[in-house]
C-alpha positions as CSV (number, residue, x, y, z in Angstrom):
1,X,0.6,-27.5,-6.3
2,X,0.3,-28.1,-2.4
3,X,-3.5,-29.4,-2.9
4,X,-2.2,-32.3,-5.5
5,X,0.9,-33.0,-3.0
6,X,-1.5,-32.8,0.1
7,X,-3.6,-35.4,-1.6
8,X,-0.9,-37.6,-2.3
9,X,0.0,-37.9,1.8
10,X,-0.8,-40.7,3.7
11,X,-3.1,-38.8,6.1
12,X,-5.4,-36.9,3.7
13,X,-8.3,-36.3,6.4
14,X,-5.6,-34.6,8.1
15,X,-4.6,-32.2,5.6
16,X,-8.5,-31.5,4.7
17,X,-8.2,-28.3,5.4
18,X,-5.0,-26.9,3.9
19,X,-6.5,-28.7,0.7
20,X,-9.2,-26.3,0.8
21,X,-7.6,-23.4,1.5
22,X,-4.8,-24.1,-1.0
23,X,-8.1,-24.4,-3.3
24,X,-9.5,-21.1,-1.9
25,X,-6.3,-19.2,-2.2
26,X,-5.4,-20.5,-5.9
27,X,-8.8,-19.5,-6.7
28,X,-8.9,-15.9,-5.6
29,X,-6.0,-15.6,-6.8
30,X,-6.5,-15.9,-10.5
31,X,-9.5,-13.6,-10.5
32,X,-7.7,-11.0,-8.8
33,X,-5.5,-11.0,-11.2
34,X,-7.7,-10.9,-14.1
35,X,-9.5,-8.6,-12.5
36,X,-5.9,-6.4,-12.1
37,X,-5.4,-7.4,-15.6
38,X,-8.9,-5.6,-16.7
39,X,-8.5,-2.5,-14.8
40,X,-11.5,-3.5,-12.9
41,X,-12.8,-0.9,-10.5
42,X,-13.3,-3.6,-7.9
43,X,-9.6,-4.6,-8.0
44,X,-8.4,-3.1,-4.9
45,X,-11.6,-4.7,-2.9
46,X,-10.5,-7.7,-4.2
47,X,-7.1,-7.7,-3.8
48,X,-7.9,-7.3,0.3
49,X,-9.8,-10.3,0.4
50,X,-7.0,-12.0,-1.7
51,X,-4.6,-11.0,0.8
52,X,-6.5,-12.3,4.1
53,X,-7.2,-15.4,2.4
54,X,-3.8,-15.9,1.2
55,X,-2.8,-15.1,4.7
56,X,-4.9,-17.5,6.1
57,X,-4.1,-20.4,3.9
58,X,-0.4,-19.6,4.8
59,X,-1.1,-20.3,8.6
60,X,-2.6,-23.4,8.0
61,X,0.4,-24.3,5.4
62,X,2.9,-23.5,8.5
63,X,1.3,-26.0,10.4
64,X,2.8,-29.4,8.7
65,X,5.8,-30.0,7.8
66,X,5.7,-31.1,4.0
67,X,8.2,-29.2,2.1
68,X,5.1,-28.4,0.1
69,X,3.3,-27.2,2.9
70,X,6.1,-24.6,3.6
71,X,7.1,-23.4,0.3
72,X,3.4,-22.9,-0.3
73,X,3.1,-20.7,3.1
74,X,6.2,-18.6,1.9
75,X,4.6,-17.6,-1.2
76,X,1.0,-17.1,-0.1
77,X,2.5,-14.7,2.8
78,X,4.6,-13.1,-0.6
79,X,1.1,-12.9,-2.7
80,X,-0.2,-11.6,0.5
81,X,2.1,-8.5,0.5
82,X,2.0,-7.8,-3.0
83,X,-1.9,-7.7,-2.8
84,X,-1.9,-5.4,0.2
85,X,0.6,-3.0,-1.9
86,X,-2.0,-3.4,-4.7
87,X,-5.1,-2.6,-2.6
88,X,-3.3,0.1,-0.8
């Protein structure tokens, strides 16, 4: 959801980057979970790099102040948690 809404402000070039991370972060997202969702083996691996990219994406989030922005950073710092607990 941030991604569409960043696209939609009037400064795009300056949200180019939480666009991509938003992108990144949605991403790994859904194949950690289908890889939870499988019992993969590689689940916990991927459930680390899920949680440093989600953490990351939730820095760059915090940095402007579109509601979208922040409600995005709350809940990728949330997936971040629940991904550590999984990997852990």
């Amino acid at each position: 959801m941030c991604s569409s809404a960043c696209l939609k402000e009037d400064d795009v070039k300056m949200m180019a980057r939480c666009i991509e991370l938003d992108m990144d972060c949605a991403q790994i997202c859904r194949l950690a979970a289908a890889y939870m969702a499988r019992g993969s083996e590689n689940a916990a691996e991927l459930c680390r790099v899920c949680a440093q990219i989600c953490r990351t994406c939730a820095e760059e989030c915090k940095n402007h102040s579109a509601d979208h922005c922040q409600h995005c950073a709350e809940t990728c710092l949330a997936c971040a948690e629940q991904c550590e607990k999984m990997a852990a």
